[in-house]
C-alpha positions in Angstrom: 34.3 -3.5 2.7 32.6 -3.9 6.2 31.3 -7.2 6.5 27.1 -7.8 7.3 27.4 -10.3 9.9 25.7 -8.3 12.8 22.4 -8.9 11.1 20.6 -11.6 12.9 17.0 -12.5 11.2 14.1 -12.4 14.2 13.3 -16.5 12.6 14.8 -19.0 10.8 15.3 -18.9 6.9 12.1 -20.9 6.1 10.1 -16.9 6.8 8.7 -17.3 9.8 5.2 -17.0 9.9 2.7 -17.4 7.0 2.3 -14.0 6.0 -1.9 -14.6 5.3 -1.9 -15.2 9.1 -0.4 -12.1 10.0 -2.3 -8.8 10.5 1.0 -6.8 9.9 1.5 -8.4 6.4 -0.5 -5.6 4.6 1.4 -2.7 6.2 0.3 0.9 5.4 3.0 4.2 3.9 3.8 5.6 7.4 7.7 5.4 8.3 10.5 3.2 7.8 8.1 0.1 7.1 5.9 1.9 4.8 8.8 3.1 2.4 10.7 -0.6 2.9 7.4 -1.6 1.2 7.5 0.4 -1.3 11.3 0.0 -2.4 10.1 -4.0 -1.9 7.3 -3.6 -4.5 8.8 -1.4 -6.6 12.4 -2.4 -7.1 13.1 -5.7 -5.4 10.0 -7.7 -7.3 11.2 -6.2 -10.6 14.4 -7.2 -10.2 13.7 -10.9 -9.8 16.8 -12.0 -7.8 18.3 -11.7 -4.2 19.3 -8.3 -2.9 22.2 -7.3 0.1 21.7 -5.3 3.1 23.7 -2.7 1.3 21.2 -1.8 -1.4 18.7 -1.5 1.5 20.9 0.9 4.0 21.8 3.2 0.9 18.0 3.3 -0.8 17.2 4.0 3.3 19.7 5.9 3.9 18.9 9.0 1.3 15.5 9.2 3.3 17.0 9.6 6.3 16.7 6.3 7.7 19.9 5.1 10.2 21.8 2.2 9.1 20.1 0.4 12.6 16.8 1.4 11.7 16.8 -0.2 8.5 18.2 -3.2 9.4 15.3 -3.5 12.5 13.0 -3.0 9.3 14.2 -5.9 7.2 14.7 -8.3 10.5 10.6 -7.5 11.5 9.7 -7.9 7.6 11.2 -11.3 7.8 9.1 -12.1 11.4 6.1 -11.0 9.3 6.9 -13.3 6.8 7.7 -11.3 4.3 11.4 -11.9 3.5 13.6 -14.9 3.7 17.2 -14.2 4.1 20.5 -16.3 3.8 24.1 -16.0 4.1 26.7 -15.9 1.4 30.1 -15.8 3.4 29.7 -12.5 5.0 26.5 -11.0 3.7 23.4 -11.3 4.4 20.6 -11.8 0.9 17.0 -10.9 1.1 14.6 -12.7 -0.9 11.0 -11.9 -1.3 8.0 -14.9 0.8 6.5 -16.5 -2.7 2.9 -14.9 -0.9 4.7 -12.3 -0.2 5.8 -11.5 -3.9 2.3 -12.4 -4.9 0.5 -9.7 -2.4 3.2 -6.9 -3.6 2.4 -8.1 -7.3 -0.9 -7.5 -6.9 -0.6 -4.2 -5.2 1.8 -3.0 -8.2 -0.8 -3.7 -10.1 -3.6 -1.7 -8.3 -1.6 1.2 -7.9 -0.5 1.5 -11.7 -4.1 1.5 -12.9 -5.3 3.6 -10.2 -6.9 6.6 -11.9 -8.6 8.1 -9.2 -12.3 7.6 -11.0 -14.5 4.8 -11.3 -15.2 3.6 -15.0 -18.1 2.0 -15.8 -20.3 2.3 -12.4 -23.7 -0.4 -13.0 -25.3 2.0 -9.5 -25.3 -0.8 -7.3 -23.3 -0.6 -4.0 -21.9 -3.0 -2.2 -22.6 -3.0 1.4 -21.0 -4.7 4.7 -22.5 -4.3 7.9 -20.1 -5.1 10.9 -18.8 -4.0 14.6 -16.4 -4.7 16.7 -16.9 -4.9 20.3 -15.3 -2.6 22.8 -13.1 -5.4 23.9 -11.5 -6.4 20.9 -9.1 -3.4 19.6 -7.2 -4.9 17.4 -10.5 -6.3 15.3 -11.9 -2.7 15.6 -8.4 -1.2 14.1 -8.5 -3.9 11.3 -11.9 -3.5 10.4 -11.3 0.6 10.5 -8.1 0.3 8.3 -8.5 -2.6 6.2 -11.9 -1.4 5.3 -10.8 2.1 4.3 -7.7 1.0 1.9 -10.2 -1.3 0.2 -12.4 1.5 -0.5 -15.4 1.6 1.6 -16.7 4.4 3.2 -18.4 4.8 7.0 -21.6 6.7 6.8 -22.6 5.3 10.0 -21.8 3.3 12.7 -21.1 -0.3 11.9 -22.1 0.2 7.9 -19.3 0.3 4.8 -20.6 0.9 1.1 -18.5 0.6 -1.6 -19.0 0.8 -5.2 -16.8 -1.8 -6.5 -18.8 -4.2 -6.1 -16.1 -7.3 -6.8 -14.5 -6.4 -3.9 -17.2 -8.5 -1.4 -14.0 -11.2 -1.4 -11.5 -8.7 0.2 -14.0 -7.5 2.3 -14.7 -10.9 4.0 -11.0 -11.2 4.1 -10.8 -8.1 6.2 -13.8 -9.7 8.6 -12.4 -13.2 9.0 -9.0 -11.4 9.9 -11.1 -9.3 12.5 -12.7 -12.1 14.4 -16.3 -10.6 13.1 -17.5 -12.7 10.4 -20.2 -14.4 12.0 -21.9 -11.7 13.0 -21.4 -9.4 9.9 -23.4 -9.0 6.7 -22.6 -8.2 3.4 -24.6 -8.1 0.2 -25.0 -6.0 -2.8 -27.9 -3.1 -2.9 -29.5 -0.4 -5.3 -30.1 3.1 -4.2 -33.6 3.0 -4.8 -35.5 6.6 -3.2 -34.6 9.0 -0.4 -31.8 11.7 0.1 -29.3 11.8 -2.9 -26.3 9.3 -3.6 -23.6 12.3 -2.9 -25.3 13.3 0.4 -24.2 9.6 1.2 -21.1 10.1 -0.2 -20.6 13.1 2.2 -20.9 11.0 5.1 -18.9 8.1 4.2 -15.9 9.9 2.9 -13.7 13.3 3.6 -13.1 14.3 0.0 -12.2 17.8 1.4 -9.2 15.9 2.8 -8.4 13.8 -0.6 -8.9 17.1 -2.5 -5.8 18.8 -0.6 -3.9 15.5 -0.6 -4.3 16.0 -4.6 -3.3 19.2 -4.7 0.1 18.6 -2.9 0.8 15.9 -5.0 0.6 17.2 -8.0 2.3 20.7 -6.7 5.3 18.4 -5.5 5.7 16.3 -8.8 4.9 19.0 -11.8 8.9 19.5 -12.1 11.3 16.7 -11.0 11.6 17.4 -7.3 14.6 15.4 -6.6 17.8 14.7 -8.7 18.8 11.5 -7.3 16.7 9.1 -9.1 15.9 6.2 -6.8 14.5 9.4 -4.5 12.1 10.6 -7.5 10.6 7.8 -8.3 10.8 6.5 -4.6 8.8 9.4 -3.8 6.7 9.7 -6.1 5.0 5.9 -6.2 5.1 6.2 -2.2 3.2 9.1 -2.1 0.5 7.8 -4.6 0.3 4.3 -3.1 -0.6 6.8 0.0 -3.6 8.6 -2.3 -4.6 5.1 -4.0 -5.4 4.2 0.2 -6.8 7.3 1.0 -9.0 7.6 -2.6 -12.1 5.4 -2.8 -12.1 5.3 -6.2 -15.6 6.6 -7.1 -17.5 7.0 -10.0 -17.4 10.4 -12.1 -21.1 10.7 -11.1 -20.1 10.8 -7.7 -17.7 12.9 -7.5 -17.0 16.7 -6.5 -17.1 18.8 -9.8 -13.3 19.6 -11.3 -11.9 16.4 -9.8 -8.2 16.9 -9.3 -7.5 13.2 -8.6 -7.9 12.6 -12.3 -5.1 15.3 -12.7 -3.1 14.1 -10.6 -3.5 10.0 -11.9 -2.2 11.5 -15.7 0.6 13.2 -13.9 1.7 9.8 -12.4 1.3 8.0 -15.1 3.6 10.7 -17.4 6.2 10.8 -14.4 6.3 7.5 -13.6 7.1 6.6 -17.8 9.5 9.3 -17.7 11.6 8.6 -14.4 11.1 4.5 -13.9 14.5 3.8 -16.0 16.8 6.1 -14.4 15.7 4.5 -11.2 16.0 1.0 -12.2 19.4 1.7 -13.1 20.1 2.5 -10.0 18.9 0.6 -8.0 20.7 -2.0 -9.6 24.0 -0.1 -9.5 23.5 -0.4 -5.8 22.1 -3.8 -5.8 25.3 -5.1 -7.7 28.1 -4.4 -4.7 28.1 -5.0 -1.2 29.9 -3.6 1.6 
């Protein structure tokens, strides 16, 4: 058994920085940080309890993710705030930030009811008007990101429409974080006269795009594409926490005629039933020993 003491968290064991602070606490799917996020929300917040640096360098490692990569991940996650980790002899635990649990919590949640259409649309849109100056990139990268995985759409410079409407909260959250509030609007509208809605929707969103995204997800997950477990299931709520970013979530009124995304929502839901235990096992198998 090799022992786990040349892991040295980036801050103390009280978490570092509060994680509502940071901009890198909502972190997108891209690369080693996007599937520690994933294994984080999907296995570690189930499990309810501590977990070694082993369990993270093997669920890692049958990505393809080096032993030092992973353990760079979990030492930034911690900067961010989002783990706490203490030492038992040798070994290094990682514990989920109480936000931090409550932010993947919510997340879980989202994803799993995601069904790629809009139920129950009243027609109003909700609208946020906002810029960033030249000068501040990091606001203008917020407000382009953060924006677009809460489900608003760009039809124009400055302007975001949405049609969930109860999601004027998040969208503040997004501006306060981006240094723009005071100068930003946002209020709730009726399309009233003038071109139609899905012209609109044409120029606030690439469904071409989310159309082929659909279409290799649900040509990748039809038949089990992995036998390991952990990888299935791994890959398969990774790559639809990627669409439930990407998807806006529109009503069926809005969107393009044979939508595959509600395909593609049934097949997740079916998979996901089918493959979740296997994978739990697992991950607890690996979560049980260190080395």
């Amino acid at each position: 058994m090799r022992s786990d003491s040349g892991v040295t968290p980036a801050v103390n064991s009280g978490g570092g920085p509060e994680p509502g602070r940071s901009r890198r606490f909502a972190a997108g799917t891209s690369g080693v940080r996007g599937l520690l996020v994933t294994l984080l929300g999907g296995y570690v917040r189930s499990a309810g309890q501590a977990t070694p640096t082993s369990a993270f360098v093997d669920a890692l490692g049958r990505f393809g993710v080096k032993e030092d990569a992973c353990r760079q991940a979990l030492a930034r996650a911690t900067a961010d705030g989002w783990l706490r980790p203490s030492r038992e002899g040798r070994y290094t635990w990682w514990r989920l930030s109480p936000a931090f649990e409550q932010f993947l919590r919510l997340g879980a949640e989202r994803i799993l009811r995601f069904t790629a259409t809009q139920p129950d649309w009243d027609g109003r849109w909700l609208v946020v008007l906002a810029r960033a100056a030249e000068t501040n990139r990091p606001g203008r990268h917020l407000l382009r990101t953060r924006l677009r995985w809460a489900g608003f759409g760009n039809p124009a410079p400055g302007t975001w429409v949405n049609t969930h409407t109860d999601r004027a909260g998040e969208a503040g959250l997004v501006l306060d974080e981006a240094g723009v509030r005071g100068q930003a609007q946002i209020f709730v509208t009726e399309h009233l006269s003038g071109g139609e809605a899905s012209a609109l929707v044409r120029q606030a969103w690439d469904f071409d795009e989310v159309e082929r995204e659909y279409e290799a997800f649900l040509a990748a997950f039809a038949r089990p594409p992995f036998s390991d477990p952990l990888v299935r299931l791994t890959r398969l709520v990774h790559d639809w926490r990627r669409l439930a970013l990407v998807d806006p979530e529109l009503p069926a009124e809005l969107l393009p005629a044979q939508w595959r995304g509600a395909r593609a929502a049934r097949l997740f839901r079916e998979q996901h039933a089918k493959w979740a235990p296997a994978a739990l096992r697992e991950w607890e198998r690996i979560s049980s020993r260190t080395r």
